[in-house]
SEPA-327954 format. One record per residue (C-alpha): residue number from 1; residue in three letters; x negated, y negated, z. Coordinates in steps of 0.2 Angstrom, whole numbers, padded with zeros to 4 digits. Example, Ala and Ser with C-alpha at 12.3 -4.5 7.8 and 13.67 -1.06 7.14 Angstrom:
nr  rest  px  py  pz
1  ala  -0062  0022  0039
2  ser  -0068  0005  0036
//
This chain:
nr  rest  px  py  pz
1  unk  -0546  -0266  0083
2  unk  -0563  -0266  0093
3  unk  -0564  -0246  0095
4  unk  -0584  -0241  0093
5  unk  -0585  -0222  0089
6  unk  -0599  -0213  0091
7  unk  -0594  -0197  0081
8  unk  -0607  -0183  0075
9  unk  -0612  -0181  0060
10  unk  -0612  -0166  0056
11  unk  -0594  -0162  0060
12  unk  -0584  -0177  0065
13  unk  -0582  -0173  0080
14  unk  -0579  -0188  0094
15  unk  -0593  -0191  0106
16  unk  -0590  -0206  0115
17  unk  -0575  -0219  0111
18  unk  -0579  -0237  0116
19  unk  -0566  -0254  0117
20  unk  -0576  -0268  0113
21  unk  -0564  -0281  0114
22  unk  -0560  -0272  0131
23  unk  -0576  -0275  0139
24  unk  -0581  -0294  0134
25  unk  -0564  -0295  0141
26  unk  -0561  -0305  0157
27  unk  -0551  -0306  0172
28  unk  -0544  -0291  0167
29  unk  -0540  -0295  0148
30  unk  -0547  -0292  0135
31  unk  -0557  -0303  0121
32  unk  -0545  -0311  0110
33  unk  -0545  -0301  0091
34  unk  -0551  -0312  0077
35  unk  -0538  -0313  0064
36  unk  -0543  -0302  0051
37  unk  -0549  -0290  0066
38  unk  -0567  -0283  0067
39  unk  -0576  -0283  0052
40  unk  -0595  -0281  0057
41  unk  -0607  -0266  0055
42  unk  -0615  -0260  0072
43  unk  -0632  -0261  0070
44  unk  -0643  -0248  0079
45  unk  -0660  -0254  0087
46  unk  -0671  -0242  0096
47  unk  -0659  -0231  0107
48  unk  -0644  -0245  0106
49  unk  -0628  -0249  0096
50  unk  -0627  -0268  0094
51  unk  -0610  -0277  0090
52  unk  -0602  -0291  0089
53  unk  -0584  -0293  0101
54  unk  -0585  -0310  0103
55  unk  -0579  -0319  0121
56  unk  -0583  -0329  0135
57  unk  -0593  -0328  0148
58  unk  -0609  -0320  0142
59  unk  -0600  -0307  0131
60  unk  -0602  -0311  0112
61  unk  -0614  -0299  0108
62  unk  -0618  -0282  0117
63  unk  -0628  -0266  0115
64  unk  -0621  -0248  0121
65  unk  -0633  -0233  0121
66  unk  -0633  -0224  0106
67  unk  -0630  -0207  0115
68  unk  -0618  -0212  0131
69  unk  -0610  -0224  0125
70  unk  -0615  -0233  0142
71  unk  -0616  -0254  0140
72  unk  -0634  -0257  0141
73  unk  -0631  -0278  0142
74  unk  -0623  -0292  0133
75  unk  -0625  -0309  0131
76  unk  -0621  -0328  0122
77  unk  -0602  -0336  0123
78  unk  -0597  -0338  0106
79  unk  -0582  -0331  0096
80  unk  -0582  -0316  0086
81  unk  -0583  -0317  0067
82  unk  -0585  -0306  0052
83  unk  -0603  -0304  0049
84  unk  -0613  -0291  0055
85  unk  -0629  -0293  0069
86  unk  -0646  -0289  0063
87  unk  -0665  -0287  0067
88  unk  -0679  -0297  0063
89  unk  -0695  -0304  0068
90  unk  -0699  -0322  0071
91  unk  -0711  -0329  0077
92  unk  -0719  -0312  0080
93  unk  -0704  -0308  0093
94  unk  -0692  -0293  0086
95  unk  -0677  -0304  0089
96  unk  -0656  -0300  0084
97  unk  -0647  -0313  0072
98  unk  -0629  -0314  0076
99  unk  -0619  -0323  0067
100  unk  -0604  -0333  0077
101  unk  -0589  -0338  0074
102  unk  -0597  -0355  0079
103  unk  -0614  -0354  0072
104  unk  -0627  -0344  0073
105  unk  -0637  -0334  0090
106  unk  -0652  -0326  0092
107  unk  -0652  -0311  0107
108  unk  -0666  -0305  0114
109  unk  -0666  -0284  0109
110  unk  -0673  -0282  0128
111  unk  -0658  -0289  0139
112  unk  -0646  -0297  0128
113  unk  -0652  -0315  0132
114  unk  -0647  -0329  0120
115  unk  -0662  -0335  0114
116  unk  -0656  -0352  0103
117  unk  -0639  -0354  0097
118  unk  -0637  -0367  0082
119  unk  -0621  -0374  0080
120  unk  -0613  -0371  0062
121  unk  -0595  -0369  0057
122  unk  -0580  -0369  0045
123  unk  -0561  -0373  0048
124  unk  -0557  -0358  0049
125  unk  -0572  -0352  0061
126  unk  -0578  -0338  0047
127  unk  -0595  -0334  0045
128  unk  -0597  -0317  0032
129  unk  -0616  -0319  0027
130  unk  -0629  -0314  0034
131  unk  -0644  -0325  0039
132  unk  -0660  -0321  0029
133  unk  -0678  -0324  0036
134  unk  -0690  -0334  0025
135  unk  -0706  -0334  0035
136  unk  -0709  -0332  0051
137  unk  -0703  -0348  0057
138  unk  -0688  -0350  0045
139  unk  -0672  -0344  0043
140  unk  -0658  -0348  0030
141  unk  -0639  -0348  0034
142  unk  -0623  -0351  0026
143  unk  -0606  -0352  0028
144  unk  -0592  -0353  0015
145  unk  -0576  -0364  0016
146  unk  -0586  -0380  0011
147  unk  -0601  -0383  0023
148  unk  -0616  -0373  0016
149  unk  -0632  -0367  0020
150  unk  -0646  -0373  0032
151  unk  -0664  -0369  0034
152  unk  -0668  -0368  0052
153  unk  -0685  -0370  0060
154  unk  -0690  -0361  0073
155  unk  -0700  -0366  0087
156  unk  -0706  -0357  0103
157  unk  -0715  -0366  0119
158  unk  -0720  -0353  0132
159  unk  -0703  -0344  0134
160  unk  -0690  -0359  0127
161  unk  -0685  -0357  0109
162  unk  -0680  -0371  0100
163  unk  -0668  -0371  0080
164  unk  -0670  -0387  0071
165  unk  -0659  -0391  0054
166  unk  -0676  -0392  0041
167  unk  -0660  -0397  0028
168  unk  -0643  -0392  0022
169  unk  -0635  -0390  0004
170  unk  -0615  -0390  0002
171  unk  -0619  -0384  -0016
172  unk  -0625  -0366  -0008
173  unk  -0609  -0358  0000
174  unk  -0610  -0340  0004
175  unk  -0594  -0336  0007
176  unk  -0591  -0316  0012
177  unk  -0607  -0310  0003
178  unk  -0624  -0309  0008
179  unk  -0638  -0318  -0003
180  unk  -0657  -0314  -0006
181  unk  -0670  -0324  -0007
182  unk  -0685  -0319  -0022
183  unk  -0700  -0331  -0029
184  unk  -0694  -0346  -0017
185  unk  -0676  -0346  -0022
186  unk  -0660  -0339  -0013
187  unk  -0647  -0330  -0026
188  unk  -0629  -0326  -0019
189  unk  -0611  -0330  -0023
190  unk  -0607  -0350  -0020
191  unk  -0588  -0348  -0014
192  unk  -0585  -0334  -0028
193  unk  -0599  -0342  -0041
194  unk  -0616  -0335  -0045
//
């Protein structure tokens, strides 16, 4: 439904309450739901909570501090989907992978900035995997419902970053479950099939 809670840990108890969908809302309204609802795991970084509400406007992905619960920035304009954000370092910049309901952003864990954005989508806009960094350049992605994976390269000149489709497989469709990568191979679930 979009409601962050920061509870603690010890007891439960509710510490601060946040509306997601709420806040990358505009004019008043909030962010349109995704159809299954939110689905992605916060991921902490430093002293923030990063999510996912999707949402025009420079409010796809945003970070709340961990301990007030106050909205420390967010950025990109893509839809919402169901995988979760996460770190990594490319390039030898700490960087945070969100994947979109229309591809896939990379946020600056600073100010929220959307670093590249690479376009790469399904019918029904539903990303589940995770992206999984091979190298310091690389990146593999992939979506279910028919499209596939990508390796992307990554390029940086000065302060503009640049994602490049190295290639693409149809025959590699993570669907809802993450893969790994071991000895130069990726192992996962291709729509339901090891």
């Amino acid at each position: 439904t979009g409601i962050l809670n920061c509870l603690e840990a010890r007891t439960g108890k509710l510490i601060w309450t946040k509306n997601i969908l709420q806040d990358a809302g505009t004019g008043g309204k909030p962010a349109a739901n995704i159809e299954w609802g939110m689905a992605g795991s916060p991921l902490i970084v430093d002293q923030m909570v990063v999510v996912n509400p999707g949402g025009p406007g420079g409010h796809s992905a945003a970070a709340y501090n961990v301990e007030s619960g106050e909205l420390i920035w967010s950025g990109g304009d893509q839809p919402a989907t169901y995988a979760s954000p996460s770190l990594a370092t490319l390039l030898g910049q700490r960087v945070i992978l969100v994947p979109d309901g229309t591809g896939l952003a990379c946020h600056s864990p600073t100010h929220g900035k959307e670093l590249w954005f690479f376009p790469w989508t399904n019918a029904p806009k539903v990303c589940g995997a995770l992206p999984v960094v091979v190298g310091e350049d690389s990146v593999l992605f992939g979506i279910g419902y028919g499209e596939g994976t990508v390796r992307l390269k990554l390029t940086l000149d000065g302060e503009n970053w640049s994602a490049t489709k190295q290639w693409h497989s149809n025959r590699f469709r993570p669907k809802f479950t993450d893969f790994i990568v071991r000895d130069g191979h990726a192992y996962g679930l291709n729509e339901g099939t090891l």
